[in-house]
PDB file of N, CA, C and O in Angstrom:
ATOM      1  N   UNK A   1      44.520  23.846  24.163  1.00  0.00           N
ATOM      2  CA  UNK A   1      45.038  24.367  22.931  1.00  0.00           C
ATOM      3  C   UNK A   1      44.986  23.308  21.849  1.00  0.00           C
ATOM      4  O   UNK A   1      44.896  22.113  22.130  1.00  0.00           O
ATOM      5  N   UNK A   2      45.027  23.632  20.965  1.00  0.00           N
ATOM      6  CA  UNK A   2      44.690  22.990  18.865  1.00  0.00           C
ATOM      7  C   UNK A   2      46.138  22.376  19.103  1.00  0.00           C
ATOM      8  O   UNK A   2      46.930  23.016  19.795  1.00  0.00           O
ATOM      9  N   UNK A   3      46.435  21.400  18.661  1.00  0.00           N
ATOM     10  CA  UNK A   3      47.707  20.981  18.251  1.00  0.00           C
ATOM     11  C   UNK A   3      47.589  21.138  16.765  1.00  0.00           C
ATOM     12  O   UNK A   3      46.835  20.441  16.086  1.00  0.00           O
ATOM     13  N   UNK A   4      48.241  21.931  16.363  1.00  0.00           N
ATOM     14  CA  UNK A   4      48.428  21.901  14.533  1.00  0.00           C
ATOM     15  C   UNK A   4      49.159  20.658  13.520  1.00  0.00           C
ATOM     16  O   UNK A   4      50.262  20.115  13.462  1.00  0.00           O
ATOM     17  N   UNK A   5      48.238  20.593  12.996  1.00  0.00           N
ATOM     18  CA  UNK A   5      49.055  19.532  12.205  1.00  0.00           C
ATOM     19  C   UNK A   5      49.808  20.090  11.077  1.00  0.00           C
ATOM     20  O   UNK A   5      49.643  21.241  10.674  1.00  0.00           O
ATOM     21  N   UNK A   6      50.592  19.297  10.604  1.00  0.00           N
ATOM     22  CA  UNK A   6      51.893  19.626   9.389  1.00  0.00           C
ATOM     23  C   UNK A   6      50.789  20.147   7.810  1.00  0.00           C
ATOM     24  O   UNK A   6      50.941  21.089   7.032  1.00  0.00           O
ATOM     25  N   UNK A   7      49.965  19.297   7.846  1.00  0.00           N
ATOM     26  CA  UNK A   7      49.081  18.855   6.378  1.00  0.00           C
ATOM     27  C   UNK A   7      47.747  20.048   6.574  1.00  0.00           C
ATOM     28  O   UNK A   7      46.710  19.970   7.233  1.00  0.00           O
ATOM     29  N   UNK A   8      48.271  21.094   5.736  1.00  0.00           N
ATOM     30  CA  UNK A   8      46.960  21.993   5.607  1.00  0.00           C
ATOM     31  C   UNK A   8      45.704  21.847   4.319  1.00  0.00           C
ATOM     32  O   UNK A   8      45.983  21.302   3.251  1.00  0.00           O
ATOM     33  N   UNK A   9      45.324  22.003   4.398  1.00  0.00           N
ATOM     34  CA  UNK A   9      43.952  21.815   2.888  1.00  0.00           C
ATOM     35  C   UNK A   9      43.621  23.145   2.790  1.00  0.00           C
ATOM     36  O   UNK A   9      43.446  24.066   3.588  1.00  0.00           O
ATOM     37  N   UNK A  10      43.571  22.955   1.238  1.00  0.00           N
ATOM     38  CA  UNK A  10      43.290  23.925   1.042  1.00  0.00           C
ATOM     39  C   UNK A  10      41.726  24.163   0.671  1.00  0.00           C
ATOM     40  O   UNK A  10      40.997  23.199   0.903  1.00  0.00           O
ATOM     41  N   UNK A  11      41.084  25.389   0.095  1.00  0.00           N
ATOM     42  CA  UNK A  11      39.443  25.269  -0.063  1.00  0.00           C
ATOM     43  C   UNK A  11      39.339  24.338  -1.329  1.00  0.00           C
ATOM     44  O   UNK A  11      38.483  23.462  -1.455  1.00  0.00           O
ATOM     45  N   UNK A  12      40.110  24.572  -2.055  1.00  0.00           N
ATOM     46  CA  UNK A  12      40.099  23.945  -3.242  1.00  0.00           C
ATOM     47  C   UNK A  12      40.088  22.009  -3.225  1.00  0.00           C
ATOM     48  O   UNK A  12      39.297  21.177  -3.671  1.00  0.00           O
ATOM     49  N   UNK A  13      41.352  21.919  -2.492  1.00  0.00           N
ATOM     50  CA  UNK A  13      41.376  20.568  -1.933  1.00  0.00           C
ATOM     51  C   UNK A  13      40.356  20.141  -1.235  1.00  0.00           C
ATOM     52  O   UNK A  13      40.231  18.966  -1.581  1.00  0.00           O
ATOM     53  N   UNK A  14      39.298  20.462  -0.217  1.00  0.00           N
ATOM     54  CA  UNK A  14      38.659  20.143   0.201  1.00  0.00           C
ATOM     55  C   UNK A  14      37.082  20.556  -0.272  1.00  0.00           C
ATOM     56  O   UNK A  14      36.081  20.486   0.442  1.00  0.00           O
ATOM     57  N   UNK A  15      37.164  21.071  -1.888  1.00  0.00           N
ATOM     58  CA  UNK A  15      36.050  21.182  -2.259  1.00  0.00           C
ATOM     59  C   UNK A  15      36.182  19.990  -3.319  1.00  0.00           C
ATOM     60  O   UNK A  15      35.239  19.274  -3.657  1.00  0.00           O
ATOM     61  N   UNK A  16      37.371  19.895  -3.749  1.00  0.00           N
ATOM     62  CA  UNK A  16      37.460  18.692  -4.420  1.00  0.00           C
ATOM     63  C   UNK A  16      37.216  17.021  -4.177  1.00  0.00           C
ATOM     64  O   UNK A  16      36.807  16.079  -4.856  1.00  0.00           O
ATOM     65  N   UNK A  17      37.821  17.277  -2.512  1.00  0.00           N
ATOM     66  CA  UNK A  17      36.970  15.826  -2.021  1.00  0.00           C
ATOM     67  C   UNK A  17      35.558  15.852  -1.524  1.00  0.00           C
ATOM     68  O   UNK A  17      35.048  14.887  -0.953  1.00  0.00           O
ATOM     69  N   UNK A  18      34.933  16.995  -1.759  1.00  0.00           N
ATOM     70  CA  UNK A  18      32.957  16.662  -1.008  1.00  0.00           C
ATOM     71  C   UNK A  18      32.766  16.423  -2.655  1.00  0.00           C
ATOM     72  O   UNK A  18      31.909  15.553  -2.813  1.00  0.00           O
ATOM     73  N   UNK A  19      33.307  16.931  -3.982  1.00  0.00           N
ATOM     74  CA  UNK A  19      32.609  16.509  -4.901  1.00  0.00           C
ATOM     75  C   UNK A  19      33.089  15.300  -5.239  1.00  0.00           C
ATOM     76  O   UNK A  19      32.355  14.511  -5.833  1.00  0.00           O
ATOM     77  N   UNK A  20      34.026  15.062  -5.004  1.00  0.00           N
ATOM     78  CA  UNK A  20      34.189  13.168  -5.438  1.00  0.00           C
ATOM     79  C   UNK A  20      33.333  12.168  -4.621  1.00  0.00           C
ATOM     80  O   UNK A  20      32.972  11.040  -4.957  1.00  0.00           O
ATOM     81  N   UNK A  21      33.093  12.841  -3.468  1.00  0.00           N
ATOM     82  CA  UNK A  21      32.234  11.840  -2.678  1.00  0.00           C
ATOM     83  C   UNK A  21      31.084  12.493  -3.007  1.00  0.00           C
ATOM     84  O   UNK A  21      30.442  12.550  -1.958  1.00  0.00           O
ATOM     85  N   UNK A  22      30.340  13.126  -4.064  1.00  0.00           N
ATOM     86  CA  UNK A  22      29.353  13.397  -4.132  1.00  0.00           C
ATOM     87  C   UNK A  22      29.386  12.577  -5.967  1.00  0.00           C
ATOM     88  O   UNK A  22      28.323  12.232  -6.482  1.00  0.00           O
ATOM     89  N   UNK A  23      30.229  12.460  -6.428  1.00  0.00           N
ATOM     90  CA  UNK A  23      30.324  11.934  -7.759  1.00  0.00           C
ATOM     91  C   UNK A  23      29.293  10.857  -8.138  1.00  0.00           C
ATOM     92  O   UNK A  23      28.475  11.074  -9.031  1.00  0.00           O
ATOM     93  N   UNK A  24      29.319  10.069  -7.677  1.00  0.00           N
ATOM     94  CA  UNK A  24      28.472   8.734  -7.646  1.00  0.00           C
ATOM     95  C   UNK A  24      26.801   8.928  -7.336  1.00  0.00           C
ATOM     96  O   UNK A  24      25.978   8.156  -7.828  1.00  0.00           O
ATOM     97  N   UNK A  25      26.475   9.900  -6.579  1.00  0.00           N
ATOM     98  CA  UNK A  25      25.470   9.555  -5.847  1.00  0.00           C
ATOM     99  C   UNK A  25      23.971   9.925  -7.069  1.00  0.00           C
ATOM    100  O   UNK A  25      22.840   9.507  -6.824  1.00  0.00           O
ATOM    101  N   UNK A  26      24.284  10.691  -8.229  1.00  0.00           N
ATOM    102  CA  UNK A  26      23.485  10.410  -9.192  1.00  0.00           C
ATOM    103  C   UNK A  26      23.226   9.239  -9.699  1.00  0.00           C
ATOM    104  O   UNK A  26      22.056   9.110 -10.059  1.00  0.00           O
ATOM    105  N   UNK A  27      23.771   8.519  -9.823  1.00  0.00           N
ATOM    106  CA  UNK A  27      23.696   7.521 -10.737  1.00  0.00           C
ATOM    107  C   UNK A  27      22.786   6.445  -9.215  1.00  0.00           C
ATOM    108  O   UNK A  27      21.746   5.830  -9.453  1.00  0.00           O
ATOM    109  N   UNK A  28      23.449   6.435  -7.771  1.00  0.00           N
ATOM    110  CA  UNK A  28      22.948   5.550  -6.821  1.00  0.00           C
ATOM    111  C   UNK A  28      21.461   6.185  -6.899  1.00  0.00           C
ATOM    112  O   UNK A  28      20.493   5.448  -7.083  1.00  0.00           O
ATOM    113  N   UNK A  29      21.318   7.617  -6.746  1.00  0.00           N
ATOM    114  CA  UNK A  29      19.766   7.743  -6.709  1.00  0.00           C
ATOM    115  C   UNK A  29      19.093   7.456  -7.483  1.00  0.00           C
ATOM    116  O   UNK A  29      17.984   7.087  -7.097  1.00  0.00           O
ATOM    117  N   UNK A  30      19.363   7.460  -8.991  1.00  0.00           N
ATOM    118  CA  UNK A  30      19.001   7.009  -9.788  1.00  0.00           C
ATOM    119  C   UNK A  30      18.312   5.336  -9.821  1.00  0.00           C
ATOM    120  O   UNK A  30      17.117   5.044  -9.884  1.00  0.00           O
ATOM    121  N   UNK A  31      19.273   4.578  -9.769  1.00  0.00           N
ATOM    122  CA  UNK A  31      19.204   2.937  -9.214  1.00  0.00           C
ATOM    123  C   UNK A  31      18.021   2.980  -8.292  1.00  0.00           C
ATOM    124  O   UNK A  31      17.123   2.177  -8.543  1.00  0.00           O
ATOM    125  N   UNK A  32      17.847   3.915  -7.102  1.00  0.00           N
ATOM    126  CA  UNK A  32      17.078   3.449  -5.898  1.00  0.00           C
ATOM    127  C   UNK A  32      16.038   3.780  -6.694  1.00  0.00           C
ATOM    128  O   UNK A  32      15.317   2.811  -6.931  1.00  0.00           O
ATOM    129  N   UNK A  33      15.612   5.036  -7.312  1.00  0.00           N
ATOM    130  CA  UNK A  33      14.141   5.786  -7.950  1.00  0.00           C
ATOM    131  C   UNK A  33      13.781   4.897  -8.924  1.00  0.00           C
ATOM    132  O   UNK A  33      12.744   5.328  -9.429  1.00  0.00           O
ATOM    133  N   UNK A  34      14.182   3.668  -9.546  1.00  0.00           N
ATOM    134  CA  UNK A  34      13.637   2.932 -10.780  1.00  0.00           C
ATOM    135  C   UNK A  34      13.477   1.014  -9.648  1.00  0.00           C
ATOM    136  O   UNK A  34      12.753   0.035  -9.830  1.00  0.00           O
ATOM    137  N   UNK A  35      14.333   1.260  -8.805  1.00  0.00           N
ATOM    138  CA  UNK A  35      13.625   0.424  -7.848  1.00  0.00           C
ATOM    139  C   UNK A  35      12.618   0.520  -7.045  1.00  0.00           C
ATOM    140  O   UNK A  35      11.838  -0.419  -6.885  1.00  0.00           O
ATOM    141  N   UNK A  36      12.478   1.871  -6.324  1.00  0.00           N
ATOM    142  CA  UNK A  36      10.984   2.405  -5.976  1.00  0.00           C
ATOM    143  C   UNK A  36       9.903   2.240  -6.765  1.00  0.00           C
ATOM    144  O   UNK A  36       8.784   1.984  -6.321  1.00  0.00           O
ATOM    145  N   UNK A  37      10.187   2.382  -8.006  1.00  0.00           N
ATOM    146  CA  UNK A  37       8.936   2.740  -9.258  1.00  0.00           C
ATOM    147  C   UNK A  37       8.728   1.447  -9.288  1.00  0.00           C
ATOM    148  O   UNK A  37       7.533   1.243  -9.074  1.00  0.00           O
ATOM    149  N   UNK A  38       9.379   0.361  -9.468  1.00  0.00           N
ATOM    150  CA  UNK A  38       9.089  -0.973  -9.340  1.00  0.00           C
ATOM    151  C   UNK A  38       8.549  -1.328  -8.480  1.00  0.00           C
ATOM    152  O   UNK A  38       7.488  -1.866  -8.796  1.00  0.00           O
ATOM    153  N   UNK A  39       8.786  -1.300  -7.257  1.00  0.00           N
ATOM    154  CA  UNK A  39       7.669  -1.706  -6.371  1.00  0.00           C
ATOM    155  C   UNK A  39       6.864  -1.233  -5.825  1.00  0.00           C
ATOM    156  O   UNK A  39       6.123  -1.794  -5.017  1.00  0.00           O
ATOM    157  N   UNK A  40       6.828   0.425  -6.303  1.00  0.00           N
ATOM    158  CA  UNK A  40       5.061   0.662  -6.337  1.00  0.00           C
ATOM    159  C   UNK A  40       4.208   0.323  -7.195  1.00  0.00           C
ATOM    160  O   UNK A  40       3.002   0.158  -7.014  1.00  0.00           O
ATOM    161  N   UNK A  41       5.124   0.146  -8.668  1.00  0.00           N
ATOM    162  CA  UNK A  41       4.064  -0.334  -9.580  1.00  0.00           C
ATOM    163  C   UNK A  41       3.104  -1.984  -8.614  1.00  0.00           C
ATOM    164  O   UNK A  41       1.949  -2.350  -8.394  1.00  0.00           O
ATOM    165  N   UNK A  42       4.595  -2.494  -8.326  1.00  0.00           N
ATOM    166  CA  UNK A  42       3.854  -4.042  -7.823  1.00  0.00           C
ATOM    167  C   UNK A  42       2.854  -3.935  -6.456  1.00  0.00           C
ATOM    168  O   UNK A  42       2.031  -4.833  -6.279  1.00  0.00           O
ATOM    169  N   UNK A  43       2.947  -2.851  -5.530  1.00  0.00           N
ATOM    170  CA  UNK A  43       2.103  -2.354  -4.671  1.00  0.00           C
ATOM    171  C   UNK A  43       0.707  -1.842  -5.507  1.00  0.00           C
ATOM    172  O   UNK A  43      -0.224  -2.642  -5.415  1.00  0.00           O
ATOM    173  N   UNK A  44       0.507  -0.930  -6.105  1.00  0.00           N
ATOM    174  CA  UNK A  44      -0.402  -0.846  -7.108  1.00  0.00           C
ATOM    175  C   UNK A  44      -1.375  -1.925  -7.828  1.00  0.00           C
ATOM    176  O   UNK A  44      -2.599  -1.894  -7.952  1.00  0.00           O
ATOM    177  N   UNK A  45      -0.440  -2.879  -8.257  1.00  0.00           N
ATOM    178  CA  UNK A  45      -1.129  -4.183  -8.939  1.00  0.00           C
ATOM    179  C   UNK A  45      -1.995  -4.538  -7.779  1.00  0.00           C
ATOM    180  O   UNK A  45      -3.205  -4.725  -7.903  1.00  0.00           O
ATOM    181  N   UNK A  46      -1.160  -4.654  -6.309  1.00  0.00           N
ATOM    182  CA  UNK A  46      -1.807  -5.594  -5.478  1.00  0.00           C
ATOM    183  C   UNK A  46      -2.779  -4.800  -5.074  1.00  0.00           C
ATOM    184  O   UNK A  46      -3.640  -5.370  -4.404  1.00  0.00           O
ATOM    185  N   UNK A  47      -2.927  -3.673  -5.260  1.00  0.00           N
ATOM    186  CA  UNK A  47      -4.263  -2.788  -4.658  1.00  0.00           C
ATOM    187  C   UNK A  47      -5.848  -2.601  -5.490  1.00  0.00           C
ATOM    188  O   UNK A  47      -6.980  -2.203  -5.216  1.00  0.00           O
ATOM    189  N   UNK A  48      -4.988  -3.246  -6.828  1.00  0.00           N
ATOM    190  CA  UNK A  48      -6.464  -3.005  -7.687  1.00  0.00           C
ATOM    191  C   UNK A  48      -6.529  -4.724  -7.217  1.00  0.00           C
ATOM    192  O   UNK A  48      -6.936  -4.963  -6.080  1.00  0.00           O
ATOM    193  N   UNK A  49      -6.251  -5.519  -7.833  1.00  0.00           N
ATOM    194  CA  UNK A  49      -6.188  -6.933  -7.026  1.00  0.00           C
ATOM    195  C   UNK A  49      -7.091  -6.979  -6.330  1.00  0.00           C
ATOM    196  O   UNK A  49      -8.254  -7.207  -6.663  1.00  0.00           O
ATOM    197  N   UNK A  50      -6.522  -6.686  -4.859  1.00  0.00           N
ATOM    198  CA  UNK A  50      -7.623  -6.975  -3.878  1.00  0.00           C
ATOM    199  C   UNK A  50      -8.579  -5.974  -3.730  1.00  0.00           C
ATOM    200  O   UNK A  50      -9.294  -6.104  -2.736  1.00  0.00           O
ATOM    201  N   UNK A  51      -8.862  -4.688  -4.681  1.00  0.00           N
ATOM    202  CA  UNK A  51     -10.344  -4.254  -5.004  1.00  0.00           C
ATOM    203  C   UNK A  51     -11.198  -4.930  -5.395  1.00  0.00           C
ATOM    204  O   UNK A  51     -12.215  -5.224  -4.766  1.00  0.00           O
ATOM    205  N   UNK A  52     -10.799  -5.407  -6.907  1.00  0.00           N
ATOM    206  CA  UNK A  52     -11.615  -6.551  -7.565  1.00  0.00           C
ATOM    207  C   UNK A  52     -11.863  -7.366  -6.513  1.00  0.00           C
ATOM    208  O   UNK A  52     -12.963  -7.245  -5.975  1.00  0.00           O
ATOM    209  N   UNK A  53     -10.975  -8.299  -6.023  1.00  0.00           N
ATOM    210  CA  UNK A  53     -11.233  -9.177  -4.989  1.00  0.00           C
ATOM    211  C   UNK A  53     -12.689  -8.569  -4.248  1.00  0.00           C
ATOM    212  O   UNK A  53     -13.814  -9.068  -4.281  1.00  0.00           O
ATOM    213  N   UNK A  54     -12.226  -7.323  -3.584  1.00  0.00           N
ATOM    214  CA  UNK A  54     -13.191  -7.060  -2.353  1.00  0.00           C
ATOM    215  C   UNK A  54     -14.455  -6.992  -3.414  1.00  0.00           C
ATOM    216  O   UNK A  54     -15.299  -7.789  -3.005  1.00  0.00           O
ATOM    217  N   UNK A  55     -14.999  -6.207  -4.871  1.00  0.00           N
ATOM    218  CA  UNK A  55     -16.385  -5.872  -5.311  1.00  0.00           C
ATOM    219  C   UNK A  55     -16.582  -7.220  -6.150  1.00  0.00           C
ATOM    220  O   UNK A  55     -17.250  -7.213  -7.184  1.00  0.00           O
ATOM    221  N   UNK A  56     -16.088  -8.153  -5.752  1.00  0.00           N
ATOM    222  CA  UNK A  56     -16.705  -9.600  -6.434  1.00  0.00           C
ATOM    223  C   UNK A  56     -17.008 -10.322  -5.171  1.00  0.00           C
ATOM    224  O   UNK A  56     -17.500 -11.446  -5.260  1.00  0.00           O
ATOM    225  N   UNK A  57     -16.761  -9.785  -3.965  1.00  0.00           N
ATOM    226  CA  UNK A  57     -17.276 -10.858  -3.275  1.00  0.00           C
ATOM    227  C   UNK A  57     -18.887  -9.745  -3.106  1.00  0.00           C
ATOM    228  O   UNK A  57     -20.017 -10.226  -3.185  1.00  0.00           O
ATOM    229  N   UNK A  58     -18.658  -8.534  -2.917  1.00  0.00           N
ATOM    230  CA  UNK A  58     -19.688  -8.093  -2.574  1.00  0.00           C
ATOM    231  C   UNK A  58     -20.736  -8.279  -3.423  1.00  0.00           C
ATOM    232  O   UNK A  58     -21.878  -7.985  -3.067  1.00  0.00           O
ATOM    233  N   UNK A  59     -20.411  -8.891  -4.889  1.00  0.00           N
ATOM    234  CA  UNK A  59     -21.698  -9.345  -5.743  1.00  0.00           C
ATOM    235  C   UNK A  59     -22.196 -10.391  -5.462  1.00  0.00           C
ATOM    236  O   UNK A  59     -23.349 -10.523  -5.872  1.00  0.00           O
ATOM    237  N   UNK A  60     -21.448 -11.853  -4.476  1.00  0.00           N
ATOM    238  CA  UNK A  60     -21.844 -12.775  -4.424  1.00  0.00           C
ATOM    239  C   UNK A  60     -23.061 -12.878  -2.657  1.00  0.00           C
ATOM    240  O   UNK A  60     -23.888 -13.662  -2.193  1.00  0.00           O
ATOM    241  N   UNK A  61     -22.617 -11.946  -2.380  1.00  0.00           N
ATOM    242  CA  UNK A  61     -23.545 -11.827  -0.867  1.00  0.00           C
ATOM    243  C   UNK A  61     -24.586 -10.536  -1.231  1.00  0.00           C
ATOM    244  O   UNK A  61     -24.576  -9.517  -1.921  1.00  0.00           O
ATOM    245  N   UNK A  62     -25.614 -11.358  -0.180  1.00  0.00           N
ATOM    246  CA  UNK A  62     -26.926 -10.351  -0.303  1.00  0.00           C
ATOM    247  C   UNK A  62     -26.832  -9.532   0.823  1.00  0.00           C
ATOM    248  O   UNK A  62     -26.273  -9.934   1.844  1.00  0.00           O
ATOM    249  N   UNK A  63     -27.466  -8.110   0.707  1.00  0.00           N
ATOM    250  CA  UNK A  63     -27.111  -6.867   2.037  1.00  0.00           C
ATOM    251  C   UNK A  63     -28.015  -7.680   3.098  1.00  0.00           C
ATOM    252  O   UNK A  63     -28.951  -8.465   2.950  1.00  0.00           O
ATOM    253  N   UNK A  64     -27.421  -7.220   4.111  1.00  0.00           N
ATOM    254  CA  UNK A  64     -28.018  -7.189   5.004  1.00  0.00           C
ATOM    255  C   UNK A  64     -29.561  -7.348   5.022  1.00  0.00           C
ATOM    256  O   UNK A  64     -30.371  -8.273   5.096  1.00  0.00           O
ATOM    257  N   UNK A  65     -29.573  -5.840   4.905  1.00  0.00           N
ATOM    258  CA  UNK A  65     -31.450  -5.472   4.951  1.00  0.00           C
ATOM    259  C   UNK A  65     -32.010  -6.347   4.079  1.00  0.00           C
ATOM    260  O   UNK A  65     -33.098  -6.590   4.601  1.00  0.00           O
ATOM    261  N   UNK A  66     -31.923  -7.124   2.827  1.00  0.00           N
ATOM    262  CA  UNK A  66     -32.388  -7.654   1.895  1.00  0.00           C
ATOM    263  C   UNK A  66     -32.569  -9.365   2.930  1.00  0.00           C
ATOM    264  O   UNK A  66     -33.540 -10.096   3.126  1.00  0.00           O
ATOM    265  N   UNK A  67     -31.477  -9.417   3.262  1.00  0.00           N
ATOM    266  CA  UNK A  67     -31.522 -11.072   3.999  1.00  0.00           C
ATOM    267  C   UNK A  67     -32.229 -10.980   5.584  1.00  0.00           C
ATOM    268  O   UNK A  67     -32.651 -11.980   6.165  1.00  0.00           O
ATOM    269  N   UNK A  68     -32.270  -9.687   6.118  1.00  0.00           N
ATOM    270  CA  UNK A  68     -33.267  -9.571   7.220  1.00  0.00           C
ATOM    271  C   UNK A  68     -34.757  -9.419   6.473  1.00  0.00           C
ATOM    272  O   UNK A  68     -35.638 -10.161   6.907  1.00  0.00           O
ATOM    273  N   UNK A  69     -35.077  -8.570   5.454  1.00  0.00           N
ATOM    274  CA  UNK A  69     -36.617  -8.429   4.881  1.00  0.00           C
ATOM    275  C   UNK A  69     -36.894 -10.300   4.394  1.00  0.00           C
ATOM    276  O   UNK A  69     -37.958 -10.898   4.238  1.00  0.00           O
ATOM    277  N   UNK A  70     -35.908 -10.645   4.306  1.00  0.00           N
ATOM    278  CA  UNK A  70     -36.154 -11.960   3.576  1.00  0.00           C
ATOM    279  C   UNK A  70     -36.528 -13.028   4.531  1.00  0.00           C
ATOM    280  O   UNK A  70     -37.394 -13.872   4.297  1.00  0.00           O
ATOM    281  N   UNK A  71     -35.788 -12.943   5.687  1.00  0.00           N
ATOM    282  CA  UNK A  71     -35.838 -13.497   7.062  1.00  0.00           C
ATOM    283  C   UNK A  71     -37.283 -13.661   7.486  1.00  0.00           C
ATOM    284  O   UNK A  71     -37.954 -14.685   7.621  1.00  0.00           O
ATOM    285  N   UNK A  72     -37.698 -11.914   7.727  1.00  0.00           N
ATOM    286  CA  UNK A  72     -38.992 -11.648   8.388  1.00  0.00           C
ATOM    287  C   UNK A  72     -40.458 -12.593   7.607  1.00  0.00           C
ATOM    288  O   UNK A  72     -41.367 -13.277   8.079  1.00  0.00           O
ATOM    289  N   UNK A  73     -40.051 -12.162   6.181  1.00  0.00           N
ATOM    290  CA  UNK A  73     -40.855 -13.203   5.067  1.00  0.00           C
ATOM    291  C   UNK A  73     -41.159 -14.582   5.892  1.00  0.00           C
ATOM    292  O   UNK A  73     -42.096 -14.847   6.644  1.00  0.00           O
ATOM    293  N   UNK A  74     -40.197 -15.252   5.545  1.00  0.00           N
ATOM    294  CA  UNK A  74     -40.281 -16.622   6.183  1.00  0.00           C
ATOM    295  C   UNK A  74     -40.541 -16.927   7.578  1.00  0.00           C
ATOM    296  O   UNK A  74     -40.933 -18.041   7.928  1.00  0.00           O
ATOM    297  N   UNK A  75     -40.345 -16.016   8.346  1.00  0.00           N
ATOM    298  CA  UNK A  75     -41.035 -16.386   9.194  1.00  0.00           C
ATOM    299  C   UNK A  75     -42.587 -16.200   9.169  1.00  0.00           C
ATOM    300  O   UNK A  75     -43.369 -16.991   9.696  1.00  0.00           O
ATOM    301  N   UNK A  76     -42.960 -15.016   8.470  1.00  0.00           N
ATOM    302  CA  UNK A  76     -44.192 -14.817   8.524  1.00  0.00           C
ATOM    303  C   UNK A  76     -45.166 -16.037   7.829  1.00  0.00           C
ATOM    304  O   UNK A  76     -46.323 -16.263   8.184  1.00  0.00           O
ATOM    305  N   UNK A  77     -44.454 -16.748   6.789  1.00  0.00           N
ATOM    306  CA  UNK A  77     -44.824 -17.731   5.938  1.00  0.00           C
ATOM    307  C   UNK A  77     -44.798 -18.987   6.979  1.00  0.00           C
ATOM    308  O   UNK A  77     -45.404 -20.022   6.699  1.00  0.00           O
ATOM    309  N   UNK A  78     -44.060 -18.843   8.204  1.00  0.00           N
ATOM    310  CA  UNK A  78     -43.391 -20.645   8.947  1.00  0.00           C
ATOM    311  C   UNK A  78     -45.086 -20.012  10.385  1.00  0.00           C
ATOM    312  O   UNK A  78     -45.527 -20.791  11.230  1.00  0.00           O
ATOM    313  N   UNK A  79     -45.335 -19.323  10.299  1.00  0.00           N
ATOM    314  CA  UNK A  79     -46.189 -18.921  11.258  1.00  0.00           C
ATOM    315  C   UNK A  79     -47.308 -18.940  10.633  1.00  0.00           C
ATOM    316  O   UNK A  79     -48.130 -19.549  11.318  1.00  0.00           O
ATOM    317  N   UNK A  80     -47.752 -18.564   9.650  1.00  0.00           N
ATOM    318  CA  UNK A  80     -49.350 -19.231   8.746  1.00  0.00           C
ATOM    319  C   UNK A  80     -49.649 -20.382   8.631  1.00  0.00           C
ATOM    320  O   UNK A  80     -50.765 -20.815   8.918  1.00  0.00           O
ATOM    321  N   UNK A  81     -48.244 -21.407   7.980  1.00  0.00           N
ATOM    322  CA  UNK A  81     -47.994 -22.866   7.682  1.00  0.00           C
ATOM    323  C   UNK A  81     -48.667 -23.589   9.400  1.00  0.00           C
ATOM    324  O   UNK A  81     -49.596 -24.391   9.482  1.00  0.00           O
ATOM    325  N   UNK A  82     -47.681 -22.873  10.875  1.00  0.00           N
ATOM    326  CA  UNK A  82     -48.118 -23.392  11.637  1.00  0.00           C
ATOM    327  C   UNK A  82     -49.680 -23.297  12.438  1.00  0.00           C
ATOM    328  O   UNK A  82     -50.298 -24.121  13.112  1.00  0.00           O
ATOM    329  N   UNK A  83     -50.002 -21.801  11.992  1.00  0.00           N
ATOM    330  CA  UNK A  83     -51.391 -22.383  12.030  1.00  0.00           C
ATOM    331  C   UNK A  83     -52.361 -22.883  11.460  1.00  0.00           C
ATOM    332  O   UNK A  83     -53.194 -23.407  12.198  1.00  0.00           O
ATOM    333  N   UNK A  84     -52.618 -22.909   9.918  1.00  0.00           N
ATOM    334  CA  UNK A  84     -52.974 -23.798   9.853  1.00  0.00           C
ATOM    335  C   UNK A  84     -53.293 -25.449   9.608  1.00  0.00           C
ATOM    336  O   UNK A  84     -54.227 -26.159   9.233  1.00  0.00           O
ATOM    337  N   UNK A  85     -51.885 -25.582  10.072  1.00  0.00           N
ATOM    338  CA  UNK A  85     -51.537 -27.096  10.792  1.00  0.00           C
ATOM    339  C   UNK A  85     -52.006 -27.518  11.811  1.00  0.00           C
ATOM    340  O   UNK A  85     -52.357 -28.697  11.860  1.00  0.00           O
ATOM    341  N   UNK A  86     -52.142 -26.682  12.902  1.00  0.00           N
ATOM    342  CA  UNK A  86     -52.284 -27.029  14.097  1.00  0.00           C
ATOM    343  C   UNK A  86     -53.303 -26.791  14.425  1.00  0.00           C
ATOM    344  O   UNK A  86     -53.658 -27.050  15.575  1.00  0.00           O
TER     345      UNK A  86
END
């Protein structure tokens, strides 16, 4: 069995305390959503960042296929040189 207590609430009373504990929480979400925005902006920065980063290195290296066709060259050039040297 419920043991009853002395202290009843009423709807009113107890609609009055979920909105006081709900009082604040605009203003806290608020705070968190302009701190989020802040550090996605700074997530953001770092993503174009290391784009640039990544399409400046890719200007400074030659593809593949270009440094293998280039490869085959020289050898074909180190194999004429050796014959007619030898």
């Amino acid at each position: 069995m419920k043991k009853e207590s002395g202290n009843k609430i009423s709807m009113e009373d107890l609609a009055g305390m979920v909105a006081h504990g709900f009082a604040g929480m605009d203003t806290k979400f608020a705070e968190v959503d302009a701190k989020m925005e802040k550090e996605f902006d700074k997530v953001e920065g770092n993503f174009r960042k290391i784009r640039s980063d990544i399409l400046e290195i890719g200007d400074k290296f030659v593809p593949r296929h270009e440094f293998d066709t280039l490869l085959i060259r020289v050898s074909r050039l180190e194999q004429r040189v050796k014959e007619r040297v030898g």
